[in-house]
DRENDO-1510 file (C-alpha; in Angstrom, 1 decimal, always signed):
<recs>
REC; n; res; u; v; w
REC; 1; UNK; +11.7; -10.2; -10.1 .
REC; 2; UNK; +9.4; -12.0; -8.7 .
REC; 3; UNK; +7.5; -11.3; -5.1 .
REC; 4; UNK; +5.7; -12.9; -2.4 .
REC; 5; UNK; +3.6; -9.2; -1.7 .
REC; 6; UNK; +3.0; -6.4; -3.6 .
REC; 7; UNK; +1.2; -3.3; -1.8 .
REC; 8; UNK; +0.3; -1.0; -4.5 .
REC; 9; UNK; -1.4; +2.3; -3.8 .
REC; 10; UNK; -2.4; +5.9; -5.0 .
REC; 11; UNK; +0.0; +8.1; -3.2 .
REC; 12; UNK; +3.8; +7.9; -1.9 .
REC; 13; UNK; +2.7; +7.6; +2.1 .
REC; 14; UNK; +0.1; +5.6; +1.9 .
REC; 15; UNK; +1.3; +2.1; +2.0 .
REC; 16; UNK; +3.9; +3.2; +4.9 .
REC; 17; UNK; +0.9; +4.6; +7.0 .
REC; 18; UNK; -1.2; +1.9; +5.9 .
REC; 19; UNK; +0.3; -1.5; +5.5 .
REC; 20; UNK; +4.5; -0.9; +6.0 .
REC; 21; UNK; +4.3; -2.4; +9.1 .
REC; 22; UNK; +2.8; -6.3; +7.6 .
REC; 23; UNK; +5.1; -5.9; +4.5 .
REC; 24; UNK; +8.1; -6.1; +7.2 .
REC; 25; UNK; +6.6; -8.5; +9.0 .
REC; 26; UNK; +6.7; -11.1; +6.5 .
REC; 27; UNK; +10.2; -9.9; +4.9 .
REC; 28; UNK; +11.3; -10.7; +8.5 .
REC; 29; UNK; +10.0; -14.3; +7.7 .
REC; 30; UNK; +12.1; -14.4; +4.2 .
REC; 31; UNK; +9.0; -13.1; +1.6 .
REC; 32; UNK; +10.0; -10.7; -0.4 .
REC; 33; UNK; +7.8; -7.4; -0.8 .
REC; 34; UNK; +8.0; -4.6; -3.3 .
REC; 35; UNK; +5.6; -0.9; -3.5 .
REC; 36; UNK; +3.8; +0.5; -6.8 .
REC; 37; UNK; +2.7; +4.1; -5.6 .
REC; 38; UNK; +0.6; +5.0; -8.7 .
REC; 39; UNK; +1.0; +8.8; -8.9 .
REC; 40; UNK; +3.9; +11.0; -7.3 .
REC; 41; UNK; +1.4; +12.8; -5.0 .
REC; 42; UNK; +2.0; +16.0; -7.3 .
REC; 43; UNK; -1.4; +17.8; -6.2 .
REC; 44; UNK; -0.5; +17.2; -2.5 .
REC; 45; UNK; -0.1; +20.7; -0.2 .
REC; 46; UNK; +2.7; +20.2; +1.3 .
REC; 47; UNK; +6.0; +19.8; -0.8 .
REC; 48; UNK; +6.9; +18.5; -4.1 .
REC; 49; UNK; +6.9; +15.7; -6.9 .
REC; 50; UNK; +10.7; +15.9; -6.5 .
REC; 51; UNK; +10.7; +15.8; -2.9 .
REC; 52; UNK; +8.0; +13.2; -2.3 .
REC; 53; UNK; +10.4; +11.0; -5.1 .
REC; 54; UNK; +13.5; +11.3; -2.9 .
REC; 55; UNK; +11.3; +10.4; +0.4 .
REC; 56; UNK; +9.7; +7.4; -1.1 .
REC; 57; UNK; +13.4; +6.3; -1.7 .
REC; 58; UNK; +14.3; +6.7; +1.1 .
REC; 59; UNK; +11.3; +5.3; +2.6 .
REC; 60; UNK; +11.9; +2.5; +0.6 .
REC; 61; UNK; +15.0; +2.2; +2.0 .
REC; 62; UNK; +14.1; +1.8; +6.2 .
REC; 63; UNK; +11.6; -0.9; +5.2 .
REC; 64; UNK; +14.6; -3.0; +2.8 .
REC; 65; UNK; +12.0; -3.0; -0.3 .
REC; 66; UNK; +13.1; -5.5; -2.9 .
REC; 67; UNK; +11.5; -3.4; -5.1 .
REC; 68; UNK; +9.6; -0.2; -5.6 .
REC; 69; UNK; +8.7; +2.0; -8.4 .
REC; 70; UNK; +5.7; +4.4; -9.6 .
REC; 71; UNK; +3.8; +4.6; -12.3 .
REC; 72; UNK; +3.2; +8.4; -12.9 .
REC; 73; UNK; -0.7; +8.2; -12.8 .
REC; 74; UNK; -1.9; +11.2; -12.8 .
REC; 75; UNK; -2.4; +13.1; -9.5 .
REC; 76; UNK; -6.2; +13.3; -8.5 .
REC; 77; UNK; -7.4; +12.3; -12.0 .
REC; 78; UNK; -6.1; +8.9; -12.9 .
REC; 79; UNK; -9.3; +6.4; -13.7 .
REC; 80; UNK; -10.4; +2.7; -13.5 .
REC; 81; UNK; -10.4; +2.6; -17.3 .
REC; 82; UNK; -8.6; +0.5; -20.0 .
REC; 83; UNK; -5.1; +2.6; -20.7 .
REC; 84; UNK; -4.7; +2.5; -17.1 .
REC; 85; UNK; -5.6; -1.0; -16.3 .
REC; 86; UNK; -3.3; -2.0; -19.1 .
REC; 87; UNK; -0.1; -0.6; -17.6 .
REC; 88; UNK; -0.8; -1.8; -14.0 .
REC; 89; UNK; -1.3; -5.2; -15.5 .
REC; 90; UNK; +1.8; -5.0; -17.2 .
REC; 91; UNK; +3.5; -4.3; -14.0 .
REC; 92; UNK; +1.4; -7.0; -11.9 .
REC; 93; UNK; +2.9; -9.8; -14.7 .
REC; 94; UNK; +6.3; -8.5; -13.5 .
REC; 95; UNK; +6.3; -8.7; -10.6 .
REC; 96; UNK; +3.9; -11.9; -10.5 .
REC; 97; UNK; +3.2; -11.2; -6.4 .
REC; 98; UNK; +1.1; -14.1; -4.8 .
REC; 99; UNK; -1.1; -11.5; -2.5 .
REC; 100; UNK; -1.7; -7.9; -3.3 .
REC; 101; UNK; -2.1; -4.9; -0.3 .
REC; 102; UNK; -4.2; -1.9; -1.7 .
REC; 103; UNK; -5.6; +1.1; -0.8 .
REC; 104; UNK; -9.3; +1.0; +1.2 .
REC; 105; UNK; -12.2; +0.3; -0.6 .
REC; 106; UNK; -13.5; +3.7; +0.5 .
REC; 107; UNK; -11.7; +6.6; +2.4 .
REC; 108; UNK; -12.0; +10.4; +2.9 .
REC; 109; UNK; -9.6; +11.2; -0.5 .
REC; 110; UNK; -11.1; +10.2; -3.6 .
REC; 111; UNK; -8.4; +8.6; -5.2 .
REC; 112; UNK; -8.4; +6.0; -2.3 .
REC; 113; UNK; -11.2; +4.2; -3.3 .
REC; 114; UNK; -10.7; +4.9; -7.4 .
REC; 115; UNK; -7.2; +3.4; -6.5 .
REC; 116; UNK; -8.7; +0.6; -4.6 .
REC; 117; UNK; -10.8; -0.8; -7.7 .
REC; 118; UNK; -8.6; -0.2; -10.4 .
REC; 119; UNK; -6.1; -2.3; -8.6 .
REC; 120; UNK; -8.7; -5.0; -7.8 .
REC; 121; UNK; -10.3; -5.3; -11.7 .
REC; 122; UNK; -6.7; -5.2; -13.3 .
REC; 123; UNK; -5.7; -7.8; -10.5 .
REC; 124; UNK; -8.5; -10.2; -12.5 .
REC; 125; UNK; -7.7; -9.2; -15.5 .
REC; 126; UNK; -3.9; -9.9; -15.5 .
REC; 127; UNK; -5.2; -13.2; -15.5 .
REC; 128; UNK; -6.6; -13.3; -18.6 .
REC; 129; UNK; -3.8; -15.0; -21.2 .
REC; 130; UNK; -6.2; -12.7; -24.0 .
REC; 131; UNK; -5.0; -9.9; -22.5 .
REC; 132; UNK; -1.8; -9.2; -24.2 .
REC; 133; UNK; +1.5; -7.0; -22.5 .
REC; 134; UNK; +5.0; -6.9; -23.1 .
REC; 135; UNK; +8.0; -6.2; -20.7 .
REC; 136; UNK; +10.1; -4.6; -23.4 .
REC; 137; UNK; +10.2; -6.8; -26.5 .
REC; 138; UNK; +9.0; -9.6; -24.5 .
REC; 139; UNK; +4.8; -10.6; -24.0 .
REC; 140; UNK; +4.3; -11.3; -20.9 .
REC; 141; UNK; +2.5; -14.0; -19.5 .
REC; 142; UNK; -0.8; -14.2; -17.6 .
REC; 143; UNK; -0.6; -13.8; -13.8 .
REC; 144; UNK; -3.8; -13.6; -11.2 .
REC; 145; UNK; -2.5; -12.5; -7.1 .
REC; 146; UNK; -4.3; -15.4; -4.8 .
REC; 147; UNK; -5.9; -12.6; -3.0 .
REC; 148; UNK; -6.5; -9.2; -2.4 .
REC; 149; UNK; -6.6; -7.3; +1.2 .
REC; 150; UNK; -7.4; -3.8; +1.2 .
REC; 151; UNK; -5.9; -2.0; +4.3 .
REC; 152; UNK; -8.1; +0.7; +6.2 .
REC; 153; UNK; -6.8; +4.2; +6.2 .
REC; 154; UNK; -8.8; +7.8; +7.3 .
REC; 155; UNK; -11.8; +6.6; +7.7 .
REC; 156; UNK; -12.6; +3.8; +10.1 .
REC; 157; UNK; -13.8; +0.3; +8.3 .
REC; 158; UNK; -13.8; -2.6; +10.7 .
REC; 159; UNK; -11.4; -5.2; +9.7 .
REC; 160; UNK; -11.4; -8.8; +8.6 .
REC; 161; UNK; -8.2; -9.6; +9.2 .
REC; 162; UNK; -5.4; -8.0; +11.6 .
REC; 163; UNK; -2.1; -8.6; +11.4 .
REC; 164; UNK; +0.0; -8.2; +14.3 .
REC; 165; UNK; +2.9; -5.5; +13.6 .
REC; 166; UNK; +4.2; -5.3; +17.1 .
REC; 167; UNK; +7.6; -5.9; +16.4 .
REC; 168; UNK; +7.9; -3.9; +13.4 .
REC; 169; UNK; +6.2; -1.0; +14.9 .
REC; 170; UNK; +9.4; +1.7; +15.2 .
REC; 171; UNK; +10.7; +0.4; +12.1 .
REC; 172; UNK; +7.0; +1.2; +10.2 .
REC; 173; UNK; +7.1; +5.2; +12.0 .
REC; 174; UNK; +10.6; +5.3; +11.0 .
REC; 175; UNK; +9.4; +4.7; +7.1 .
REC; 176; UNK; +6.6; +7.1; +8.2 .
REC; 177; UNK; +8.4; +10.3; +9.4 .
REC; 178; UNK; +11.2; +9.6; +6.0 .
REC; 179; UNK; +8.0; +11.7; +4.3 .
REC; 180; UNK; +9.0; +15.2; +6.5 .
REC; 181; UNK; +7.3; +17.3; +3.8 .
REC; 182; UNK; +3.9; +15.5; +4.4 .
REC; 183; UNK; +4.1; +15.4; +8.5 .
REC; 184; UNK; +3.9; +17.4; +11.1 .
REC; 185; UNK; +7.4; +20.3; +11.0 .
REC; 186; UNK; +7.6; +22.9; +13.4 .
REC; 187; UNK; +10.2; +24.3; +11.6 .
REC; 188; UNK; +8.0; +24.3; +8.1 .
REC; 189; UNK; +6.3; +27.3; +6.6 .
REC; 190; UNK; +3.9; +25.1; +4.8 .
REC; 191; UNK; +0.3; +25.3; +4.9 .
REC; 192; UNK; -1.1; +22.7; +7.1 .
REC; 193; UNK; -3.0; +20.1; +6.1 .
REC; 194; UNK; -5.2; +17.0; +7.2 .
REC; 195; UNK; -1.9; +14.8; +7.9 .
REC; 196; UNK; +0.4; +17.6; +9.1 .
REC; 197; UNK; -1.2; +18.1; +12.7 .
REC; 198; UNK; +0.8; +17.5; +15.7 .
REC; 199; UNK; -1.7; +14.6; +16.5 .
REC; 200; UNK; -2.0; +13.1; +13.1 .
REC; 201; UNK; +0.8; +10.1; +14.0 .
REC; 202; UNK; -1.0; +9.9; +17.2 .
REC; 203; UNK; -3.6; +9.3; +15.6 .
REC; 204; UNK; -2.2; +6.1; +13.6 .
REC; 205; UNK; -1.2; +5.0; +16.5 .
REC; 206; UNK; -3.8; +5.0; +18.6 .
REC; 207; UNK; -5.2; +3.2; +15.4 .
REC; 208; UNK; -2.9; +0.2; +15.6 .
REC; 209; UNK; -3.5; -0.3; +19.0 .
REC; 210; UNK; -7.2; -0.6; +19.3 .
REC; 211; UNK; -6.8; -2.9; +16.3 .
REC; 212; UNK; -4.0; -5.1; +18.4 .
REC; 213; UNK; -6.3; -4.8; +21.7 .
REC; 214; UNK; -8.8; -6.4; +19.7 .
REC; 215; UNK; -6.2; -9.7; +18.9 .
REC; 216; UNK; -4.5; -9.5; +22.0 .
REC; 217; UNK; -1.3; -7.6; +21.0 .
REC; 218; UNK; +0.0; -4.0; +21.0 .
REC; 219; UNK; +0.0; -2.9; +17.7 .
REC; 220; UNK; -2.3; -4.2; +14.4 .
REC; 221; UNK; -2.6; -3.5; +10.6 .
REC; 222; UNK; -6.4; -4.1; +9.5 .
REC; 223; UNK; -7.0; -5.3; +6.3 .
REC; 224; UNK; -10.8; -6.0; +4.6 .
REC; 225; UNK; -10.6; -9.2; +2.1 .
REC; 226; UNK; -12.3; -9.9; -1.2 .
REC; 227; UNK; -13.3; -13.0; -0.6 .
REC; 228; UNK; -13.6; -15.7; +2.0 .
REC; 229; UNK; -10.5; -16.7; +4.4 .
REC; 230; UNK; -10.5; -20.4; +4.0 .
REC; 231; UNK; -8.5; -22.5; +6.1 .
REC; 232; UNK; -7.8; -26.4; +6.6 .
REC; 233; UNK; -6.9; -26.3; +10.2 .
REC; 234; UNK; -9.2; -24.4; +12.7 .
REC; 235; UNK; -5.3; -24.2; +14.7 .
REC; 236; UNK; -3.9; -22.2; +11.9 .
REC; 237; UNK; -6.2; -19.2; +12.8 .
REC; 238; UNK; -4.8; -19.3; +16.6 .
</recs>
């Protein structure tokens, strides 16, 4: 199948809190967009493998996904090295997405930023037609993304780019609160954590909207790019 975007990131959660609300923002214009969450989240406080499964389906599910799977990297000690890269470029040729949304280049978990450059070197080499993988019986062929944009998560990275998500906005903390064992539960008896806090979607919030203030709109997803924006028309950036 192939998409327009791809968001692939290290944990179930993180592309919803991260990036949901742009991948429905262009699905609304007809692109189609998929999720790779590289682990299960298995080492997370709060909840299970299982659970955290059935709420990235359903997740998956508010944002109308054409696609999502994971690859069942391991928890808190997946690596930037060669099996790895191998299996994510396999799934990058399947998918053959034209832009890829990853995890921040750096961020207060660990497995952000080790997420964030194992995506962006298997991204380059998927281009490589030396690099052999097969979908089945099949070899696959080469495939390079246009560009990478890494969205901004805990820790605050000024942005290249914002995206304006202010239509999207309920549907994004919709896809957001489908993770209850992760987010704030009166009703749970689980330790809580970092994200759990009353004030943690406030947070996010308050988050998109001092990136929107900053365009002119209510809500914003930041994103910080690879490489140059390059444009023909100075009007195209309006």
């Amino acid at each position: 199948m192939k998409l327009d975007i791809l968001a692939i990131a290290a944990h179930p959660d993180d592309v919803e809190l991260g990036c949901a609300g742009t991948l429905l923002t262009h699905m609304r214009a007809g692109r189609k967009a998929g999720i790779i969450d590289l682990t299960r989240g298995e080492l997370g406080t709060r909840g299970s493998a299982d659970r955290r499964d059935q709420e990235a389906a359903a997740a998956g599910k508010i944002l109308g996904l054409s696609a999502r799977e994971n690859m069942r990297f391991a928890d808190g000690f997946f690596r930037n090295n060669r099996e790895h890269q191998l299996k994510l470029i396999a799934a990058i040729r399947r998918y053959q997405p034209d832009i890829i949304l990853t995890n921040a280049i750096h961020d207060r978990h660990s497995d952000h930023g080790r997420a964030s450059t194992l995506v962006s070197e298997s991204c380059f080499l998927s281009g490589l037609v030396k690099i052999e993988t097969f979908d089945g019986e099949k070899r696959q062929d080469a495939w390079r993304p246009k560009v990478v944009y890494h969205f901004i998560q805990d820790q605050f990275i000024a942005p290249d780019l914002i995206v304006d998500v202010t239509d999207v906005w309920d549907q994004k903390v919709e896809s957001i609160r489908a993770y209850k064992s992760q987010f704030h539960d009166p009703q749970s008896a689980e330790p809580e954590t970092h994200i759990s806090r009353p004030d943690f979607l406030q947070f996010i919030e308050a988050r998109a909207m001092e990136y929107g203030h900053s365009v002119g709109v209510r809500y914003g997803e930041g994103f910080t790019r690879e490489r140059n924006i390059g444009v023909r028309n100075l009007f195209d950036l309006l």
